[in-house]
N, C-alpha and C positions, 0 to 999 in steps of 0.2 A: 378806539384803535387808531385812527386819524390821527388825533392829536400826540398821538405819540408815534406817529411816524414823523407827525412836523416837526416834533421835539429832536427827534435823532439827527436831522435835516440840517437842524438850526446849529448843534451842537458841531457839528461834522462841520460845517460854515465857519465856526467860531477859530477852528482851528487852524483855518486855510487863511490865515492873515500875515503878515509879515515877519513879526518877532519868532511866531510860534515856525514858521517855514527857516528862518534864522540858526532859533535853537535845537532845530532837528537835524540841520545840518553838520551844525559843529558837533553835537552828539553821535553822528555818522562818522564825522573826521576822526574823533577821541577814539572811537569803538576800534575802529577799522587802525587804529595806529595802535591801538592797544592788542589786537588781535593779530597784526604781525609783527610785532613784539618790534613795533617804534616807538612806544611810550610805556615809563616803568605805569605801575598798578597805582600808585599814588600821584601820578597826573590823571589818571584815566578816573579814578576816584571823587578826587577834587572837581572835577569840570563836570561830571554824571551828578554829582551832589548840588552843586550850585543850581546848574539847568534846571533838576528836579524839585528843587526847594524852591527857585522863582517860580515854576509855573501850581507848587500847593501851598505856596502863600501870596501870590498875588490876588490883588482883591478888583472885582468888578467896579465900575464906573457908579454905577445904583450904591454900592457898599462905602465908599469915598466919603465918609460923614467925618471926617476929624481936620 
């Protein structure tokens, strides 16, 4: 049980780092411009898709073998 409290700790860590406080931001900016209705649905689209696809294909440091 420990160790997977360390686990969530460590995770929760991982996320508090520059890029990922970056791309939350502008993800807040898109939202909130698309929510009153300062940006059509196809910027708000593009910028949610890009963000979300860097952070489930980028690869950890350990994974970097090419």
């Amino acid at each position: 049980m420990k160790n997977v409290v360390i686990r969530i700790f460590e995770n929760i860590a991982d996320l508090i780092d520059v890029k990922s406080l970056l791309s939350f931001a502008v993800m807040y900016g898109v939202l909130w411009g698309f929510m009153n209705d300062k940006l059509p649905s196809e910027v708000y689209a593009a910028m949610a898709g890009s963000i979300i696809t860097y952070f489930f294909t980028k690869r950890s440091s350990e994974d970097n073998t090419l």
